[in-house]
C-alpha positions in Angstrom: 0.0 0.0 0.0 2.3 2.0 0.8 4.8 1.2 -2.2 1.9 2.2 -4.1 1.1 5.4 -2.7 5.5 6.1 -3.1 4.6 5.4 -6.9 1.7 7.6 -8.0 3.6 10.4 -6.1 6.3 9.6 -8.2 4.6 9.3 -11.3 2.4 12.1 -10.8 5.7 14.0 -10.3 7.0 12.5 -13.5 4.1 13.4 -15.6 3.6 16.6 -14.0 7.1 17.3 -15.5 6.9 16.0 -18.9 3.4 18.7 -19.4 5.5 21.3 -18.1 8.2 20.5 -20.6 5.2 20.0 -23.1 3.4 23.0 -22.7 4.3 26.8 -22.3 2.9 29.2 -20.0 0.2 26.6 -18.8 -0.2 27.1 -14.5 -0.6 23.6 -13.1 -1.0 23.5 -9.3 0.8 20.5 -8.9 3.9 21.6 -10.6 6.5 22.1 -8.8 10.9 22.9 -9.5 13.0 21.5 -7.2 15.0 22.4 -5.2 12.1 25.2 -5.0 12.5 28.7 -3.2 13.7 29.1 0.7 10.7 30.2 2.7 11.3 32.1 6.0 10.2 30.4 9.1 9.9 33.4 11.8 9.4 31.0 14.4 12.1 29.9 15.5 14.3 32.7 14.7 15.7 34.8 17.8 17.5 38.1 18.9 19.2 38.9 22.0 21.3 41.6 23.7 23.5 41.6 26.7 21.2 44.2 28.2 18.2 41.2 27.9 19.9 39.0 29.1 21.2 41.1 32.4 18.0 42.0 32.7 16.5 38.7 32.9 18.9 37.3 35.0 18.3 40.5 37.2 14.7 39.3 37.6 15.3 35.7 38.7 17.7 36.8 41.4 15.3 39.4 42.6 12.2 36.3 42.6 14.5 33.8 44.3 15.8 36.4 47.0 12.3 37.9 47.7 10.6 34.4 48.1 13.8 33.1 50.1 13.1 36.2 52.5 9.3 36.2 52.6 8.4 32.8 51.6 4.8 33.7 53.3 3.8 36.4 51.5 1.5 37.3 49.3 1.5 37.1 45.3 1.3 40.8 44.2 4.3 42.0 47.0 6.1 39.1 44.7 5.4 40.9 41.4 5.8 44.5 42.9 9.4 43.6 43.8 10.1 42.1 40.4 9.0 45.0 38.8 10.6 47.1 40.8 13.9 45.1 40.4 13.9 45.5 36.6 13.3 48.8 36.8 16.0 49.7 38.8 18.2 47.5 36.6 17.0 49.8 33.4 17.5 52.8 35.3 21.1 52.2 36.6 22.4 50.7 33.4 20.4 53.4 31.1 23.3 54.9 29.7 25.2 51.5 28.8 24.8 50.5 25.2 25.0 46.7 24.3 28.1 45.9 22.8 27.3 42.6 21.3 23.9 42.0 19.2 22.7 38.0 18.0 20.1 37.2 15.6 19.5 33.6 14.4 17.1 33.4 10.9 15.2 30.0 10.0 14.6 29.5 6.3 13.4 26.1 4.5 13.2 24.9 1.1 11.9 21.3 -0.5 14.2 19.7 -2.5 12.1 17.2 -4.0 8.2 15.4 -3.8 9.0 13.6 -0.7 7.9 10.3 0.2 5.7 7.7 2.6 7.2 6.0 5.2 7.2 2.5 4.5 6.5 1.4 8.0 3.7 3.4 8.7 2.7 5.1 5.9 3.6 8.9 7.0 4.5 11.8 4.9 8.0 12.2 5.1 9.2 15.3 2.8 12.6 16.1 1.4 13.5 19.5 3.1 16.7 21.3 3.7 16.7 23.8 6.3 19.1 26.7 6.5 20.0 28.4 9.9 21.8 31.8 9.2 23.6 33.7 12.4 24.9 36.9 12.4 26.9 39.0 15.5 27.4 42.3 15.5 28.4 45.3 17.3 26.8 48.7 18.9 28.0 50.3 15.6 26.8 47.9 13.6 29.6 45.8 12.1 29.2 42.9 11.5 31.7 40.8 13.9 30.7 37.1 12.8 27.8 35.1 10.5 27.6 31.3 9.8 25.2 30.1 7.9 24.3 26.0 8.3 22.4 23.7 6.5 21.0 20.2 7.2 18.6 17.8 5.5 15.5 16.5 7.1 11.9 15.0 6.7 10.2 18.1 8.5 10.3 21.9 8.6 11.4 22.3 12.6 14.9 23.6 13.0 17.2 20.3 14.0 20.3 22.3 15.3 
Protein backbone atom coordinates (compact mmCIF):
# COMPACT_ATOMS: atom_id res chain seq x y z
CA UNK A 1 0.00 0.00 0.00
CA UNK A 2 2.25 2.03 0.82
CA UNK A 3 4.78 1.22 -2.19
CA UNK A 4 1.87 2.16 -4.11
CA UNK A 5 1.15 5.41 -2.71
CA UNK A 6 5.54 6.07 -3.06
CA UNK A 7 4.61 5.36 -6.92
CA UNK A 8 1.69 7.58 -7.99
CA UNK A 9 3.56 10.44 -6.09
CA UNK A 10 6.32 9.59 -8.23
CA UNK A 11 4.60 9.26 -11.27
CA UNK A 12 2.39 12.08 -10.81
CA UNK A 13 5.67 14.00 -10.27
CA UNK A 14 7.03 12.51 -13.49
CA UNK A 15 4.07 13.42 -15.64
CA UNK A 16 3.55 16.63 -13.96
CA UNK A 17 7.11 17.29 -15.54
CA UNK A 18 6.89 15.96 -18.89
CA UNK A 19 3.44 18.68 -19.36
CA UNK A 20 5.54 21.28 -18.11
CA UNK A 21 8.24 20.47 -20.61
CA UNK A 22 5.24 20.00 -23.15
CA UNK A 23 3.36 22.98 -22.66
CA UNK A 24 4.29 26.84 -22.32
CA UNK A 25 2.92 29.21 -19.96
CA UNK A 26 0.21 26.57 -18.76
CA UNK A 27 -0.18 27.14 -14.53
CA UNK A 28 -0.60 23.61 -13.06
CA UNK A 29 -1.03 23.50 -9.32
CA UNK A 30 0.85 20.51 -8.90
CA UNK A 31 3.86 21.63 -10.63
CA UNK A 32 6.51 22.13 -8.84
CA UNK A 33 10.90 22.93 -9.50
CA UNK A 34 12.98 21.51 -7.20
CA UNK A 35 14.99 22.45 -5.24
CA UNK A 36 12.10 25.18 -4.98
CA UNK A 37 12.54 28.69 -3.23
CA UNK A 38 13.69 29.09 0.68
CA UNK A 39 10.71 30.21 2.73
CA UNK A 40 11.32 32.07 6.01
CA UNK A 41 10.21 30.42 9.10
CA UNK A 42 9.90 33.43 11.84
CA UNK A 43 9.43 31.00 14.40
CA UNK A 44 12.13 29.94 15.46
CA UNK A 45 14.34 32.71 14.70
CA UNK A 46 15.68 34.81 17.84
CA UNK A 47 17.46 38.14 18.90
CA UNK A 48 19.20 38.93 22.00
CA UNK A 49 21.33 41.61 23.69
CA UNK A 50 23.51 41.60 26.72
CA UNK A 51 21.22 44.18 28.24
CA UNK A 52 18.25 41.23 27.88
CA UNK A 53 19.95 38.99 29.08
CA UNK A 54 21.19 41.08 32.41
CA UNK A 55 17.95 42.03 32.73
CA UNK A 56 16.55 38.70 32.94
CA UNK A 57 18.93 37.35 34.97
CA UNK A 58 18.30 40.54 37.25
CA UNK A 59 14.68 39.27 37.59
CA UNK A 60 15.35 35.72 38.65
CA UNK A 61 17.70 36.82 41.36
CA UNK A 62 15.34 39.45 42.59
CA UNK A 63 12.24 36.32 42.62
CA UNK A 64 14.51 33.78 44.26
CA UNK A 65 15.81 36.36 47.02
CA UNK A 66 12.26 37.86 47.66
CA UNK A 67 10.57 34.38 48.08
CA UNK A 68 13.84 33.08 50.14
CA UNK A 69 13.14 36.16 52.52
CA UNK A 70 9.27 36.25 52.65
CA UNK A 71 8.40 32.83 51.61
CA UNK A 72 4.80 33.65 53.31
CA UNK A 73 3.81 36.42 51.53
CA UNK A 74 1.46 37.28 49.34
CA UNK A 75 1.52 37.08 45.29
CA UNK A 76 1.31 40.81 44.24
CA UNK A 77 4.32 41.95 46.98
CA UNK A 78 6.13 39.14 44.69
CA UNK A 79 5.35 40.91 41.41
CA UNK A 80 5.83 44.49 42.94
CA UNK A 81 9.39 43.63 43.80
CA UNK A 82 10.06 42.06 40.36
CA UNK A 83 9.04 45.04 38.80
CA UNK A 84 10.63 47.15 40.78
CA UNK A 85 13.93 45.09 40.37
CA UNK A 86 13.95 45.52 36.56
CA UNK A 87 13.30 48.80 36.81
CA UNK A 88 15.96 49.66 38.84
CA UNK A 89 18.23 47.47 36.63
CA UNK A 90 16.96 49.77 33.43
CA UNK A 91 17.54 52.84 35.31
CA UNK A 92 21.12 52.21 36.60
CA UNK A 93 22.38 50.70 33.37
CA UNK A 94 20.41 53.36 31.09
CA UNK A 95 23.31 54.88 29.66
CA UNK A 96 25.24 51.52 28.81
CA UNK A 97 24.79 50.47 25.23
CA UNK A 98 25.02 46.74 24.35
CA UNK A 99 28.09 45.95 22.79
CA UNK A 100 27.33 42.64 21.27
CA UNK A 101 23.86 41.98 19.22
CA UNK A 102 22.67 37.98 18.02
CA UNK A 103 20.11 37.16 15.62
CA UNK A 104 19.48 33.56 14.38
CA UNK A 105 17.14 33.44 10.91
CA UNK A 106 15.17 29.96 10.05
CA UNK A 107 14.58 29.47 6.29
CA UNK A 108 13.36 26.13 4.53
CA UNK A 109 13.20 24.86 1.12
CA UNK A 110 11.90 21.32 -0.49
CA UNK A 111 14.15 19.73 -2.47
CA UNK A 112 12.09 17.19 -3.98
CA UNK A 113 8.18 15.39 -3.82
CA UNK A 114 8.96 13.65 -0.66
CA UNK A 115 7.93 10.32 0.23
CA UNK A 116 5.71 7.66 2.60
CA UNK A 117 7.17 6.02 5.22
CA UNK A 118 7.17 2.50 4.52
CA UNK A 119 6.46 1.39 8.04
CA UNK A 120 3.68 3.35 8.69
CA UNK A 121 2.69 5.12 5.94
CA UNK A 122 3.63 8.91 6.99
CA UNK A 123 4.52 11.78 4.90
CA UNK A 124 7.98 12.16 5.14
CA UNK A 125 9.20 15.30 2.82
CA UNK A 126 12.57 16.07 1.38
CA UNK A 127 13.51 19.53 3.08
CA UNK A 128 16.69 21.28 3.66
CA UNK A 129 16.67 23.82 6.30
CA UNK A 130 19.13 26.66 6.51
CA UNK A 131 20.03 28.39 9.92
CA UNK A 132 21.77 31.76 9.24
CA UNK A 133 23.61 33.73 12.42
CA UNK A 134 24.93 36.94 12.41
CA UNK A 135 26.87 39.05 15.50
CA UNK A 136 27.42 42.26 15.46
CA UNK A 137 28.35 45.31 17.26
CA UNK A 138 26.81 48.70 18.90
CA UNK A 139 27.95 50.27 15.55
CA UNK A 140 26.75 47.92 13.59
CA UNK A 141 29.59 45.77 12.06
CA UNK A 142 29.25 42.90 11.46
CA UNK A 143 31.73 40.84 13.95
CA UNK A 144 30.70 37.12 12.82
CA UNK A 145 27.84 35.14 10.46
CA UNK A 146 27.56 31.33 9.79
CA UNK A 147 25.16 30.07 7.94
CA UNK A 148 24.26 26.04 8.28
CA UNK A 149 22.39 23.67 6.52
CA UNK A 150 20.97 20.20 7.25
CA UNK A 151 18.57 17.78 5.52
CA UNK A 152 15.51 16.47 7.06
CA UNK A 153 11.92 14.98 6.73
CA UNK A 154 10.24 18.11 8.52
CA UNK A 155 10.25 21.95 8.55
CA UNK A 156 11.37 22.34 12.62
CA UNK A 157 14.92 23.58 12.97
CA UNK A 158 17.24 20.25 13.97
CA UNK A 159 20.27 22.31 15.33
Amino acid sequence: MVEEANGLVEKSFLNEVNSQENTINQISPFAATYPTNWVHNPLYDTYGSTTIEKAGKVTVAAAVSYYLINVTSIYNKFVRSVVAAVGTFFIVNGGTRDKVYYTSTHAWRELGPGSFSPTNGQFLGDYEIMRYEKITNAAGDIVDRNTRYAKSTVIEPIF
